[in-house]
N, C-alpha and C positions, 0 to 999 in steps of 0.2 A: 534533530528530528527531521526528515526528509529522508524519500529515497526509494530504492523499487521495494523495499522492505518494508519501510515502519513510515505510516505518511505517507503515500504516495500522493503524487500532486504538488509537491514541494520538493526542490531539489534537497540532493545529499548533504544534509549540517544543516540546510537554513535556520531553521532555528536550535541555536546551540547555549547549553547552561550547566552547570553541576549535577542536576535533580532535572528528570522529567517523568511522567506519567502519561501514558497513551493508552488507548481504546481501540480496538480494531476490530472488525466484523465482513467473514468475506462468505458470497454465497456460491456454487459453482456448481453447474447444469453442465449434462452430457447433452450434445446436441447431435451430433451422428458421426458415426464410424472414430474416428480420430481426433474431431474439432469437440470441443468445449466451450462455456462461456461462462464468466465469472463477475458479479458485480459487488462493489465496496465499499465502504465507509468507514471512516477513521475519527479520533480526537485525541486532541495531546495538549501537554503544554508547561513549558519550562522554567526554572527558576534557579536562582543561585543558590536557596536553600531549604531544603526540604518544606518546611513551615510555610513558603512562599507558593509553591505552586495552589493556583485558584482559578476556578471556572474565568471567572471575571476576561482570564488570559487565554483561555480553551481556543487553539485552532483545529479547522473542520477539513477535511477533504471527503472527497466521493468520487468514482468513476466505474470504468468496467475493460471489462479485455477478452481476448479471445485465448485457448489454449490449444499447443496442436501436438498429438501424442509424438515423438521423435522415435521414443523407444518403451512400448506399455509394459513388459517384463521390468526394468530398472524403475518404470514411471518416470521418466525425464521428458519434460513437453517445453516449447518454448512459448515463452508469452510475450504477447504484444497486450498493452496496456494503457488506455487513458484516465491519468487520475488531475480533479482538478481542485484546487488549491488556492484562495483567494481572486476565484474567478479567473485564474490562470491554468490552460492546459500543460500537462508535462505529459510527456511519452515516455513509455519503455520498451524495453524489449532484452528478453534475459531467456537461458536457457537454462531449465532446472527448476524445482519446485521444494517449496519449506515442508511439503508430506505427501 
């Protein structure tokens, strides 16, 4: 669970199990010409076996990011991203989009 994917705010693996469950919610505003803006929230969380995963264990992230169209025909934008994670900021920055 981590990553510019799933989690964000947690690096890539930090939390890693057999079984996990995630939540994710992202909302994303045109802001003018090219730029975008997008804010997030997440919840997850791991266990060795299905039966185990429980709120009790739920980690949370939240953050927001900008988006800038590269190429609007394909839709390929590149993202800058801050997601934070245990009161810890993580950055991204990725080029391409999940739709």
């Amino acid at each position: 669970m981590g990553g510019a994917q799933r989690m964000r705010g947690f690096y890539q693996g930090r939390y890693r199990d057999n079984h996990s469950a995630i939540a994710q919610v992202e909302y994303r505003r045109h802001i003018t010409g090219r730029v975008g803006a997008v804010a997030f929230a997440a919840a997850g969380t791991v266990a060795p076996r299905y039966g185990g995963l429980s709120v009790a264990n739920m980690r949370y992230t939240y953050g927001g990011g900008l988006r800038v169209a590269l190429d609007r025909e394909d839709r390929i934008n590149i993202r800058f991203d801050v997601g934070i994670g245990n009161g810890e900021p993580a950055y991204y920055i990725t080029v391409g989009e999940a739709f």
